[in-house]
RODO-2510 file (C-alpha; in nm, 4 decimals, decimal comma):
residues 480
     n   res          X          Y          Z
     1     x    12,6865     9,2101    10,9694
     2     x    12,4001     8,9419    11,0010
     3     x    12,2224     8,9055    10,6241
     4     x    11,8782     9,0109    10,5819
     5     x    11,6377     8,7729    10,8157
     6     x    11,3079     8,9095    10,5890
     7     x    11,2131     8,8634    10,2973
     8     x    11,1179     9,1897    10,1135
     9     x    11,3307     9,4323     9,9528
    10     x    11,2834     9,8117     9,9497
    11     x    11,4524     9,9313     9,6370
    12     x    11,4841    10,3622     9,5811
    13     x    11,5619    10,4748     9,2302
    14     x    11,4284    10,1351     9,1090
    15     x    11,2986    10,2580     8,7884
    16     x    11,6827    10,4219     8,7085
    17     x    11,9463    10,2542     8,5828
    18     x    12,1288    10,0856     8,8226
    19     x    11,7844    10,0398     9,0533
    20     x    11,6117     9,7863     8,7606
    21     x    11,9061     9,6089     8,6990
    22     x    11,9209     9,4852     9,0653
    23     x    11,5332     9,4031     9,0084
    24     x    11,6644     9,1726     8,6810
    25     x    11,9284     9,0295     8,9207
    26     x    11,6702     8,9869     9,2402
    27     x    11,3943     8,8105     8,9798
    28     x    11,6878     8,5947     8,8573
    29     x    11,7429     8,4454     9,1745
    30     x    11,3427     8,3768     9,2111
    31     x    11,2654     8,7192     9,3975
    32     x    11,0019     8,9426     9,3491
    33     x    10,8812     9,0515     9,6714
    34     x    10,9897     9,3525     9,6264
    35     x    10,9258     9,7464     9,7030
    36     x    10,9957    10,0126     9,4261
    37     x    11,0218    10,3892     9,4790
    38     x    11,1254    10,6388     9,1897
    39     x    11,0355    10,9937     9,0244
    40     x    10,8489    10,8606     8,6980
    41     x    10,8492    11,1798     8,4863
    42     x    10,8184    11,2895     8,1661
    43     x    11,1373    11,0269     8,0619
    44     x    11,1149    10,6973     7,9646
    45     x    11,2624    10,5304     8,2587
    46     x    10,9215    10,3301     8,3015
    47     x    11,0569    10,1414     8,0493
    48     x    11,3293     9,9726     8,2653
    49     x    11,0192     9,8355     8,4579
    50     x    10,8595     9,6794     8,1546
    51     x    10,9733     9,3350     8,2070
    52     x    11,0296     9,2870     8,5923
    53     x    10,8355     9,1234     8,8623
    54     x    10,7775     9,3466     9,1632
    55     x    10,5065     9,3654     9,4392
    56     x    10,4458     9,7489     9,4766
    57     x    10,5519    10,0961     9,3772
    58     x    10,5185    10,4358     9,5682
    59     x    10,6229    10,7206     9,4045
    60     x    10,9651    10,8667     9,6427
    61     x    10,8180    11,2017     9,7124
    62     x    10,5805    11,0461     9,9247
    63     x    10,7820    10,7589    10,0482
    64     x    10,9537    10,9069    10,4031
    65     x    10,5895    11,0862    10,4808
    66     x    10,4404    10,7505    10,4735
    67     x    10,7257    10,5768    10,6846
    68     x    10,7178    10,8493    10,9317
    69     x    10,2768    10,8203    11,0143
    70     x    10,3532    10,4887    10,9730
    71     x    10,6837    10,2870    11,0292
    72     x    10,5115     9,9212    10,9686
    73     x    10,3472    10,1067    10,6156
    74     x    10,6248     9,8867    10,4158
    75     x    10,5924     9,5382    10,5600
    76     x    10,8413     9,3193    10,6766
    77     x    11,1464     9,4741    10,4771
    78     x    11,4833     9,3003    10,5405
    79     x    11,6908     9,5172    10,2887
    80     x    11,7272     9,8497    10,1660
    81     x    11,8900     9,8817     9,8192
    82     x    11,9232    10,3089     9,7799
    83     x    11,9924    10,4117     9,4905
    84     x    11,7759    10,7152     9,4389
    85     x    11,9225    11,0212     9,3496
    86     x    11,9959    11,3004     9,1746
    87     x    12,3579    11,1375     8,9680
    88     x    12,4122    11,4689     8,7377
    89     x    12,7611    11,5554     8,7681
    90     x    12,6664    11,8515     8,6122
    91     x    12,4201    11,9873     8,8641
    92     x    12,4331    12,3081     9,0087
    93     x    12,1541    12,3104     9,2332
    94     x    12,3669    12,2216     9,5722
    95     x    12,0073    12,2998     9,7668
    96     x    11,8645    12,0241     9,5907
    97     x    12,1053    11,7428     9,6090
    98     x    12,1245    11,8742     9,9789
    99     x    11,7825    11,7494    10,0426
   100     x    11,7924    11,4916     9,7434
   101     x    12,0694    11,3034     9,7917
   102     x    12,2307    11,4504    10,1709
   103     x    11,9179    11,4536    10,3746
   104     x    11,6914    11,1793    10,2288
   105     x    11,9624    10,9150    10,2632
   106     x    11,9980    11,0263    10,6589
   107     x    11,6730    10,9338    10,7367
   108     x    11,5813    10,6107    10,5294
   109     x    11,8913    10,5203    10,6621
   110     x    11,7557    10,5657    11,0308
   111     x    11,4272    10,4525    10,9414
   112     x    11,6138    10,1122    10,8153
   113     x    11,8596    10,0116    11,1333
   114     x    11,5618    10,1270    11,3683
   115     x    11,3621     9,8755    11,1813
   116     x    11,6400     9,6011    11,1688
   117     x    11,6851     9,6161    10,8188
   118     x    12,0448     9,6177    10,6091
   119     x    12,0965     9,9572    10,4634
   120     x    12,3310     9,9339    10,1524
   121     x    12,3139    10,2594     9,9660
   122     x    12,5058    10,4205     9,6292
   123     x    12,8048    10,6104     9,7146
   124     x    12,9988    10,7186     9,4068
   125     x    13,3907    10,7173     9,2865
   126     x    13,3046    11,0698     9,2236
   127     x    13,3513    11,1544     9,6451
   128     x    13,7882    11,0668     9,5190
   129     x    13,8127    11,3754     9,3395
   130     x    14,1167    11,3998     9,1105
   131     x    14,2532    11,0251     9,3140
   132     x    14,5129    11,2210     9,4322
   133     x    14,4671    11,1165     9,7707
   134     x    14,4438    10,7563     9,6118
   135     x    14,0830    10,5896     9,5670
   136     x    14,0880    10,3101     9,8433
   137     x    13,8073    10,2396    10,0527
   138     x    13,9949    10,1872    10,3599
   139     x    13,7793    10,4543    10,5467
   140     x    14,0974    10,5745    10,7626
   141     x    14,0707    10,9431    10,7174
   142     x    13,7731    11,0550    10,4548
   143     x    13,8096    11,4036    10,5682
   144     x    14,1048    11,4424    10,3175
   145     x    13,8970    11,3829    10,0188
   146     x    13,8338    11,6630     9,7767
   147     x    13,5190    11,5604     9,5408
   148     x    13,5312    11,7851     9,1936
   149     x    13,1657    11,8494     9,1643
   150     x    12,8603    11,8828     9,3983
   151     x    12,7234    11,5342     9,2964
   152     x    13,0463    11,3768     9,4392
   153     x    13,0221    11,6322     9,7603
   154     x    12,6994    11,5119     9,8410
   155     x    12,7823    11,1825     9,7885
   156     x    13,0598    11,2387     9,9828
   157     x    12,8881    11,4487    10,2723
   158     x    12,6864    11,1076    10,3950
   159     x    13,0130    10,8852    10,4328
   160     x    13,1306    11,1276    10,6133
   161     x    12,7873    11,1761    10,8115
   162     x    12,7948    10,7603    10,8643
   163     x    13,1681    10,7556    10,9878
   164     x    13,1115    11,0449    11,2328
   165     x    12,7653    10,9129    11,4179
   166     x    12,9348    10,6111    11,4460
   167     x    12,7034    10,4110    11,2028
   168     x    12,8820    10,3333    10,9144
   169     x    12,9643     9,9717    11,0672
   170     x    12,6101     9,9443    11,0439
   171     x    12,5537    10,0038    10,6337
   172     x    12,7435     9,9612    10,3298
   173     x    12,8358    10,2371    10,1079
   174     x    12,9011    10,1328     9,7497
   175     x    13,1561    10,3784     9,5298
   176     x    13,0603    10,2587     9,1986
   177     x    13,2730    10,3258     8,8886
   178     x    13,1998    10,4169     8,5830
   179     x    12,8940    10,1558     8,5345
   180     x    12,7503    10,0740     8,2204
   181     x    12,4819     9,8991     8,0328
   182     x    12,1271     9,7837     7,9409
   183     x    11,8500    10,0358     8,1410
   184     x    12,0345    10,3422     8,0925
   185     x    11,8571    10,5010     7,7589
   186     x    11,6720    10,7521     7,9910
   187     x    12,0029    10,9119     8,1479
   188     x    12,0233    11,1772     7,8587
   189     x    12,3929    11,3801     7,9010
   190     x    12,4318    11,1184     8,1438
   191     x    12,4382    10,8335     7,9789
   192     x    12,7388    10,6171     7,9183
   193     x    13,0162    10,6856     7,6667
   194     x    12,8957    10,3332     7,4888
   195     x    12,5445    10,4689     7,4779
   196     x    12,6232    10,8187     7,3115
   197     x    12,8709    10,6536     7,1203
   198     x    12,6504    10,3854     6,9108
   199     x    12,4138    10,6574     6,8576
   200     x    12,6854    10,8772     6,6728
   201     x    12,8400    10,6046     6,4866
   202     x    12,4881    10,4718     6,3467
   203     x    12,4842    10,8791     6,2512
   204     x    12,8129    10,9647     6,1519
   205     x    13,0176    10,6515     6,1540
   206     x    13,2559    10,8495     6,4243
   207     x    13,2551    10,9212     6,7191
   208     x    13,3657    11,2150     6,8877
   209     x    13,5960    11,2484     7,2110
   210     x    13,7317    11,5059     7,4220
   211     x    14,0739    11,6227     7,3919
   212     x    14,2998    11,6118     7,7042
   213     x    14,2989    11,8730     7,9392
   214     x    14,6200    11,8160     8,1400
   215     x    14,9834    11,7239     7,9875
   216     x    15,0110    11,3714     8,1429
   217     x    14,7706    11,2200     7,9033
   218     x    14,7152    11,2372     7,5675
   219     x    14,4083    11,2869     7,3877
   220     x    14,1825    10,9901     7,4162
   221     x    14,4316    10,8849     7,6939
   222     x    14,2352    10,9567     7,9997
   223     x    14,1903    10,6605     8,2029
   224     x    13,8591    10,5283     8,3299
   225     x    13,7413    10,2360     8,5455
   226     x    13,4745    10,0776     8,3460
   227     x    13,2122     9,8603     8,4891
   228     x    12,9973     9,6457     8,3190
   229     x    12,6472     9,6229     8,4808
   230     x    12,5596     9,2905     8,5420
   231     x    12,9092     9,2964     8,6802
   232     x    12,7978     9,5670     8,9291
   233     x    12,4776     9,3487     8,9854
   234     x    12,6596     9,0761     9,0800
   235     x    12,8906     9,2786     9,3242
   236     x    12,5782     9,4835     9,4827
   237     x    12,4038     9,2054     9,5705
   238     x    12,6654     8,9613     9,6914
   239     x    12,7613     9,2578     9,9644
   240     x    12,3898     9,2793    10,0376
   241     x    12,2992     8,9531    10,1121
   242     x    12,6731     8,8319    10,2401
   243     x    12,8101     8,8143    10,5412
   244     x    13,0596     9,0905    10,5356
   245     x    13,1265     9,3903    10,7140
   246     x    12,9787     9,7179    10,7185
   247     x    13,1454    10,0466    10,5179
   248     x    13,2614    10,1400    10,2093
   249     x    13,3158     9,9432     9,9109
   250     x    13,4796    10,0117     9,6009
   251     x    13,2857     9,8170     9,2830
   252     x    13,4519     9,8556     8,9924
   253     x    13,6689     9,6256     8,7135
   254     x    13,9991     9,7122     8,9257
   255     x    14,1709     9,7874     8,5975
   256     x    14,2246    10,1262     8,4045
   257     x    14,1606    10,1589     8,0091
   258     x    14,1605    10,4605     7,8107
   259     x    13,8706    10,5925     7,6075
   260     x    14,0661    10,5310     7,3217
   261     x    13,9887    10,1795     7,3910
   262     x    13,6473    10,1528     7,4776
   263     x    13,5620    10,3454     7,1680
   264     x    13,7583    10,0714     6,9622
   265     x    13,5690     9,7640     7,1929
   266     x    13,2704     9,9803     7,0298
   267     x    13,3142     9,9663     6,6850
   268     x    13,4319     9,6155     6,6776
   269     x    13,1039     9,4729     6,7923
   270     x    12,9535     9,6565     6,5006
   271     x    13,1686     9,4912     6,2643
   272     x    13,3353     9,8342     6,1800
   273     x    13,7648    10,0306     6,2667
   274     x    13,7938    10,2773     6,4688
   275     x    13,6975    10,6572     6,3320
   276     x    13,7384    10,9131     6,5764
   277     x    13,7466    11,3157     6,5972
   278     x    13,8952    11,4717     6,8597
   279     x    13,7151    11,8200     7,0286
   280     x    13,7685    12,0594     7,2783
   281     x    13,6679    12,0012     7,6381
   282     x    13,4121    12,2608     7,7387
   283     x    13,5264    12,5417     7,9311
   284     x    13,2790    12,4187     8,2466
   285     x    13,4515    12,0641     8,2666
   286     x    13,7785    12,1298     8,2668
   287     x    13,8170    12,2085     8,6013
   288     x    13,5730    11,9355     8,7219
   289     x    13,7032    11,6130     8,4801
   290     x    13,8568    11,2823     8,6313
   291     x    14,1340    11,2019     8,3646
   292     x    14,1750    10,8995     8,5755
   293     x    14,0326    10,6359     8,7757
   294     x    14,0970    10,2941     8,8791
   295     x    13,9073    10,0838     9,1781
   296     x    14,1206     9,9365     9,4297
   297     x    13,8947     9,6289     9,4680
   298     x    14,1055     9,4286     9,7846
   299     x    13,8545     9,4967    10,0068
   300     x    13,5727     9,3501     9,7337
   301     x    13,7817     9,0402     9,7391
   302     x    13,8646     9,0188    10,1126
   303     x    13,4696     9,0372    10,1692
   304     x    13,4154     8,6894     9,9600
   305     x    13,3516     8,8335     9,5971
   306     x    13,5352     8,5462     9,3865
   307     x    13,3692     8,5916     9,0063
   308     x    13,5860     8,7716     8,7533
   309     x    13,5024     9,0879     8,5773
   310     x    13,4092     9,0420     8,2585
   311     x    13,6490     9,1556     8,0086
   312     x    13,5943     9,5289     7,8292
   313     x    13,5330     9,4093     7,4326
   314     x    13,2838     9,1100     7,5899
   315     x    13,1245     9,3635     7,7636
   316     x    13,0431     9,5742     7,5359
   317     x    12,9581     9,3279     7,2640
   318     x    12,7018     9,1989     7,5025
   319     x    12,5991     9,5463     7,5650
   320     x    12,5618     9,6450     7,1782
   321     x    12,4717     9,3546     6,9902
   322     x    12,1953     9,2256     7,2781
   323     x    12,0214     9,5392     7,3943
   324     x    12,1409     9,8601     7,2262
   325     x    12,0559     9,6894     6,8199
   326     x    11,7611     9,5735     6,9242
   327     x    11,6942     9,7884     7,1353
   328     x    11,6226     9,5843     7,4334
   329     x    11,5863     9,6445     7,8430
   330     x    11,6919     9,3446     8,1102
   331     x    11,4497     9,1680     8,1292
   332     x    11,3517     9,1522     7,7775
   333     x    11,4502     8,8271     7,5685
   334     x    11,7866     8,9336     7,4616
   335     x    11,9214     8,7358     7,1091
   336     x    12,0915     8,4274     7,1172
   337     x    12,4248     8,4120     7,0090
   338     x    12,4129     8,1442     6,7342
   339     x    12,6373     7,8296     6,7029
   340     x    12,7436     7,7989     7,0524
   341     x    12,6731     7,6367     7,3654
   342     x    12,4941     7,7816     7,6754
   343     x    12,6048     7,6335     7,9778
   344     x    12,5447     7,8843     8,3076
   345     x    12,8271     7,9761     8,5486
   346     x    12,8696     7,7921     8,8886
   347     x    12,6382     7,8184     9,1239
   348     x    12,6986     8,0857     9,3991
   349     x    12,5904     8,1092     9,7405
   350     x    12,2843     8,2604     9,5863
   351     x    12,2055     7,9461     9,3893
   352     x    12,2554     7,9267     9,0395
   353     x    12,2498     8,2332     8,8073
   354     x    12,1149     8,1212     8,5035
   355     x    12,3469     8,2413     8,2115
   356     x    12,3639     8,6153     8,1090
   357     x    12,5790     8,5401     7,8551
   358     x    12,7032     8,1716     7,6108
   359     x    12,9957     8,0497     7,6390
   360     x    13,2753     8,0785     7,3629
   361     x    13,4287     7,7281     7,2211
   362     x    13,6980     7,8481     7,0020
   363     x    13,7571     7,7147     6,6369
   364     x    14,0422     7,4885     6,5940
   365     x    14,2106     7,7806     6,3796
   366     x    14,1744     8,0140     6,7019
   367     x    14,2623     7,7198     6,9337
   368     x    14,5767     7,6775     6,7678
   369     x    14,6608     8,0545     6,7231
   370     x    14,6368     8,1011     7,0725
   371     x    14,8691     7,7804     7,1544
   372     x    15,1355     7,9265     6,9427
   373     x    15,1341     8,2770     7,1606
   374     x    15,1863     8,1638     7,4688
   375     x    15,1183     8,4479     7,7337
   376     x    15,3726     8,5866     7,9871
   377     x    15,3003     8,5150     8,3288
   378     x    15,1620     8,7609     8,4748
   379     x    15,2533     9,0077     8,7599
   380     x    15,0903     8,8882     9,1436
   381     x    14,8765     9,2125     9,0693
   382     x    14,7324     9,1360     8,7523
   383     x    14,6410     8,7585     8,8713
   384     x    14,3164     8,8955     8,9789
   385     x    14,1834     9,0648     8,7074
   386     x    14,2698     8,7943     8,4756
   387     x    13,8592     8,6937     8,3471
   388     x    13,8112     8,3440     8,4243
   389     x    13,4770     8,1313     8,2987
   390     x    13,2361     8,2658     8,5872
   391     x    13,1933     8,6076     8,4757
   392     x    12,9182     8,7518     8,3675
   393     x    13,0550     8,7756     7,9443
   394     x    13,3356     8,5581     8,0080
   395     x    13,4947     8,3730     7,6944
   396     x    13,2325     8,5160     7,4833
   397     x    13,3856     8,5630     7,1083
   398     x    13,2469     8,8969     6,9730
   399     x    13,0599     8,8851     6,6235
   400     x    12,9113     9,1199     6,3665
   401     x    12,5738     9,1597     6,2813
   402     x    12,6539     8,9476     5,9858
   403     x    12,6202     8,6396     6,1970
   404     x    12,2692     8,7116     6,3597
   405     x    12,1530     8,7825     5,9854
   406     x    12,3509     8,4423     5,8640
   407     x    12,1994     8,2237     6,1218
   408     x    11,8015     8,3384     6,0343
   409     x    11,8218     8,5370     6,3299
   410     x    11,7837     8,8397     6,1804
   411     x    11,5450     9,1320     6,2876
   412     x    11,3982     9,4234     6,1601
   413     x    11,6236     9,6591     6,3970
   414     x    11,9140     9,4239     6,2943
   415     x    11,8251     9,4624     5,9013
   416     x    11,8056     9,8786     5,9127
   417     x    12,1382     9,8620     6,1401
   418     x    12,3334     9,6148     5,9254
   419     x    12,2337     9,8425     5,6186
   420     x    12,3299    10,1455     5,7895
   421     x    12,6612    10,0423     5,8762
   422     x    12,7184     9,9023     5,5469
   423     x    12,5676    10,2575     5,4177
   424     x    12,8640    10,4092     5,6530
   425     x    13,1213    10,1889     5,5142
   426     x    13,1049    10,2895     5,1564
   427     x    13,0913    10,6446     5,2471
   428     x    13,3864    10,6562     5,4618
   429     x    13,5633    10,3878     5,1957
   430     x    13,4842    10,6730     4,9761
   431     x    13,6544    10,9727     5,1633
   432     x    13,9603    10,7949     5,2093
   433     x    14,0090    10,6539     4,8865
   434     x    13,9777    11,1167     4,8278
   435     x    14,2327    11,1668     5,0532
   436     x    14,5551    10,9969     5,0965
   437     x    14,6384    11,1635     5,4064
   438     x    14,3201    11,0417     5,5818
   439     x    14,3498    10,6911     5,4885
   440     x    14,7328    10,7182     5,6418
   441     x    14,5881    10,8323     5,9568
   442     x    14,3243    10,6304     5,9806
   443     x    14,5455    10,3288     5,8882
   444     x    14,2296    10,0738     5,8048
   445     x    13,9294    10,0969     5,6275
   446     x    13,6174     9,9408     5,7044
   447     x    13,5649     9,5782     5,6261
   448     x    13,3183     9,4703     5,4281
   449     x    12,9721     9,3040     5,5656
   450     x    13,1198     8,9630     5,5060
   451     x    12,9175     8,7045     5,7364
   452     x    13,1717     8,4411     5,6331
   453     x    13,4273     8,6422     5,7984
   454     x    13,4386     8,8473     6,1581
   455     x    13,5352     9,2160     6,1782
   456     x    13,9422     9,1871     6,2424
   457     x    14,0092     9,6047     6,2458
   458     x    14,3317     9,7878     6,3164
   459     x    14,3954     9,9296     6,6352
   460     x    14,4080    10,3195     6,6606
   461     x    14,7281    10,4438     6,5342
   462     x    14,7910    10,5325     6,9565
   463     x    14,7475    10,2210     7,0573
   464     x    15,0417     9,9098     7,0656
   465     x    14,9264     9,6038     6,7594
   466     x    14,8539     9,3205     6,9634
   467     x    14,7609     8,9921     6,8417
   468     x    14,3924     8,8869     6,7388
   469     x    14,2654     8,6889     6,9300
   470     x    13,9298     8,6722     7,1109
   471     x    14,0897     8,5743     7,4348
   472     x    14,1925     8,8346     7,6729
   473     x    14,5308     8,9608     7,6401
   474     x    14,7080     9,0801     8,0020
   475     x    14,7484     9,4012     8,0794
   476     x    14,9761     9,5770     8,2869
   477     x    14,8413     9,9191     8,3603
   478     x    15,0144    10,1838     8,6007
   479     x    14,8565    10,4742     8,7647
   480     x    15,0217    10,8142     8,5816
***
């Protein structure tokens, strides 16, 4: 496919989650001519907007009546980014994401390759079902998918639609993963587990998780493909403006980690071990849950993507510390990380990105401790998602509050969270010291606020001790 030969960009769902982050990676490269649609309701979605440079915004009830009297109404648009919809996997309106998600994506799609623009639009992982027909976006028989839900059907219903009318050469589908990030506040129930989770910890100092629902994994087990958002960003826009060819992509980290671990990434970039309570599933998911995903990203690669994903605990401690403390969108001056250098990642075929993240120099203590533990080599299939230096969070060192407050950087939102978690501390320190059996199982009890020293807790009592260290260690992860 030829890249875009105009200059503006129509983006649906641009207020959502997903939708303004592509706007923060668009203004980053010095773009701003472009075209919003969204449903701005009663939610506070407007707030993703807050800080980004667009040129107009039409509301997307009105959007496809306008194109229709008028095909020219938009201007010279050389992309469409789609990525309105309705994304509630618990929806159980299947009229409405019919004409939501089935029918308005038919004919913006139309409207766009009549009009010579690229078409890239949001599939979802959720059209693989239960992945036992393996989650590869090879395209050679999509027929034999089973989606779980009627989000993923509907989804599912316009790949389908694009293979069979002999367009889907013509557009790119993107199955994104389980994304996460900045710009997501508004999502409710849908938010991400990281999200829900800092909420309940700032509340509770736990966090709750399902228990398993099927006998290969154990609770907090279940596997998910986690993808950071500025790593789906990056992804979405080098297919859009690339020279690749048309279909379905898979974006996601290409590697598999459990809940169990995410949670854990969680708590350590709030300076605090692991606390977690177990529940039941509900009665309405059990039928309908993925207790495993995993992208195959080959094709990703084969199309020219070369940065690395950043790595989970990076992720997240960008995600917590920069925009869920302080409450921040992208787009928004997120806090510096003090003590350490800036210096952006290479520049791309888009030009230079300027930095989304510093980059970690390691202390001569940690530079040493990591000498001494040399790593295995690892397997031809773990080469790839080894993080290297041009990731979005790559090499970044994760910190506690303590630091920010150290360094003078501290805030008001900072101040009330340090406290908090320093109030949750010597509660929990409390009920432990109460009962012996608890402090067995929880094996580690929080650290104080110290800001001469970083957060070093235990791992959960399911998961293998590995070594501390702030670089990532290799994992070899196999499909159940």
């Amino acid at each position: 496919m030829i890249p875009p030969q105009k200059d503006r960009i129509l983006i649906t769902g641009g207020a959502g989650f997903i939708g303004s982050a592509l706007v923060w990676g668009l203004n980053q490269r010095g773009q701003s001519d472009i075209v919003l649609t969204d449903h701005l309701g009663e939610d506070e979605r407007w707030k993703n907007l807050v800080g980004l440079r667009f040129t107009d915004y039409i509301d997307a009830d009105d959007l496809i009546q306008h194109l229709e009297q008028n095909p020219d109404y938009l201007g010279q648009v050389g992309l469409v980014l789609h990525l309105g919809a309705c994304s509630a996997t618990t929806e159980r309106d299947a009229g409405y994401l019919m004409k939501n998600n089935f029918e308005y994506t038919k004919r913006l799609a139309h409207w766009a390759l009549e009009h010579g623009a690229r078409f890239v639009y949001a599939s979802s992982a959720a059209t693989y079902g239960d992945g036992s027909q393996g989650m590869n976006d090879l395209e050679e028989d999509l027929s034999r998918l089973r989606p779980l839900n009627m989000y993923g059907y509907s989804k599912h219903l316009f790949d389908t639609y694009a293979q069979a009318t002999g367009i889907s050469g013509s557009v790119i589908g993107l199955k994104y993963f389980n994304v996460y990030g900045p710009n997501e506040n508004h999502k409710g129930d849908m938010r991400s587990l990281v999200n829900k989770s800092f909420d309940q910890i700032l509340k509770t100092g736990k966090v709750q998780l399902f228990k398993s629902n099927h006998p290969d994994f154990r609770d907090g087990e279940q596997m998910r493909d986690f993808l950071y958002i500025k790593d789906a960003v990056e992804m979405t826009l080098h297919l859009a403006f690339g020279d690749v060819s048309g279909g379905l992509y898979n974006l996601g980290s290409g590697t598999a980690s459990t809940w169990i671990e995410l949670v854990t990434a969680i708590f350590g970039a709030m300076g605090m071990a692991p606390n977690i309570d177990f529940i039941e599933m509900p009665e309405a998911l059990r039928e309908k849950y993925q207790n495993y995903t995993c992208a195959d990203i080959t094709k990703l690669r084969d199309a020219g993507y070369r940065r690395s994903v950043s790595p989970l605990d990076h992720a997240v401690y960008d995600y917590v510390v920069h925009y869920l403390a302080p409450g921040k969108f992208l787009g928004t001056d997120a806090l510096p990380t003090p003590s350490r250098e800036e210096e952006p990642p290479p520049p791309t075929e888009h030009g230079t990105i300027p930095p989304s993240f510093p980059q970690w120099k390691p202390t001569a203590s940690e530079d040493q401790a990591t000498r001494e533990e040399p790593q295995a080599p690892l397997p031809t299939s773990e080469k790839a998602r080894q993080p290297a230096t041009d990731s979005p969070t790559s090499e970044t060192a994760p910190a506690p509050f303590a630091e920010f407050i150290k360094q003078g950087t501290e805030t008001p939102m900072i101040k009330a969270l340090s406290q908090k978690l320093e109030e949750l501390r010597k509660h929990t320190a409390s009920d432990l010291q109460q009962q012996p059996q608890a402090r067995e199982k929880q094996q580690a009890i929080f650290t104080p606020l110290d800001p001469d020293t970083p957060p070093s807790p235990k791992p959960h009592e399911q998961q293998q001790q590995t070594p501390r260290s702030f670089l990532p260690q290799p994992r070899d992860k196999q499909k159940p």
